[in-house]
C-alpha positions as CSV (number, residue, x, y, z in Angstrom):
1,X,75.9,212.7,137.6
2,X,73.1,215.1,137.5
3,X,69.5,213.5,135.9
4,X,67.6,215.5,133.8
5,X,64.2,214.9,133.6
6,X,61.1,216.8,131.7
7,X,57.6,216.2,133.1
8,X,58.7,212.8,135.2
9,X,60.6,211.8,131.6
10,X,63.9,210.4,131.9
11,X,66.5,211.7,129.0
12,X,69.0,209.0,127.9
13,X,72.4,209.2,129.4
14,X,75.3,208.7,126.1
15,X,77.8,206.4,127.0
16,X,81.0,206.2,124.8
17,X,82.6,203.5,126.1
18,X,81.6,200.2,125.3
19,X,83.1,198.3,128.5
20,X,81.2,201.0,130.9
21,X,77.6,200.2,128.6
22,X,78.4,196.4,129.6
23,X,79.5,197.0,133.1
24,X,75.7,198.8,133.3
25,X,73.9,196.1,131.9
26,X,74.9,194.2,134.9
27,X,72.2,196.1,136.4
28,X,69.6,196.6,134.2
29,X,66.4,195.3,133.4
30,X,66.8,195.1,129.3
31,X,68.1,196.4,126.8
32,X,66.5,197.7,123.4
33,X,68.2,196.6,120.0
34,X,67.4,199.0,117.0
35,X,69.1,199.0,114.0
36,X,69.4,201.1,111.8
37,X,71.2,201.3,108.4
38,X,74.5,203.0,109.6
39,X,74.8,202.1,112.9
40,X,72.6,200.3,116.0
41,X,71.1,202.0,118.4
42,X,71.6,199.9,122.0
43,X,69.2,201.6,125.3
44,X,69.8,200.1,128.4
45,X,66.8,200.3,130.8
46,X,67.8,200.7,134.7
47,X,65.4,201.0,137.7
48,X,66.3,205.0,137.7
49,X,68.1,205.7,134.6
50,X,68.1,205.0,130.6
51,X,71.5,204.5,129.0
52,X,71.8,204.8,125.2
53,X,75.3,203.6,122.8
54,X,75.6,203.9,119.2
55,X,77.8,201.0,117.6
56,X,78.9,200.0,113.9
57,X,76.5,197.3,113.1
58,X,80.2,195.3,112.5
59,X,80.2,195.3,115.9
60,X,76.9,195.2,117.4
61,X,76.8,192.0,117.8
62,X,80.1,191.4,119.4
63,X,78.1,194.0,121.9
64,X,75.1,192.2,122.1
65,X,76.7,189.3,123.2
66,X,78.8,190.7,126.0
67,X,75.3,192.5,127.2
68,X,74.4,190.8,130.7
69,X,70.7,191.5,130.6
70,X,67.6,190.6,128.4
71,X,67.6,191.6,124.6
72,X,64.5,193.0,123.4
73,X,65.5,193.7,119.3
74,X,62.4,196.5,118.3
């Protein structure tokens, strides 16, 4: 996995795959809720990396649940 950063910033990494964001929050520090109107927008924050998902807001909270790290909702 290559990290691409601009200026010392970190660019989000997409995952697609629900099981792999949770498997991650094992590991990191938080994770940002935001929600929008069509979907919510989840970032996990790692010691090196950022980690974003985009899920239905039916199932965010099935998500949010299952996320093994703390919830900060912005």
């Amino acid at each position: 996995m290559h990290h691409h950063t601009i200026k010392g910033c970190i660019l989000p990494t997409e995952i697609f795959d629900v099981d792999k964001f949770i498997e991650i929050s094992k590991r990191a520090k938080y994770c940002i809720v935001k929600r929008l109107k069509d979907v919510v927008k989840l970032k996990l924050r790692t010691s090196r990396m950022l980690y974003t998902i985009k899920v239905d807001p039916s199932k965010a909270e099935e998500v949010i649940k299952r996320l093994q790290c703390e919830i900060r909702e912005i």
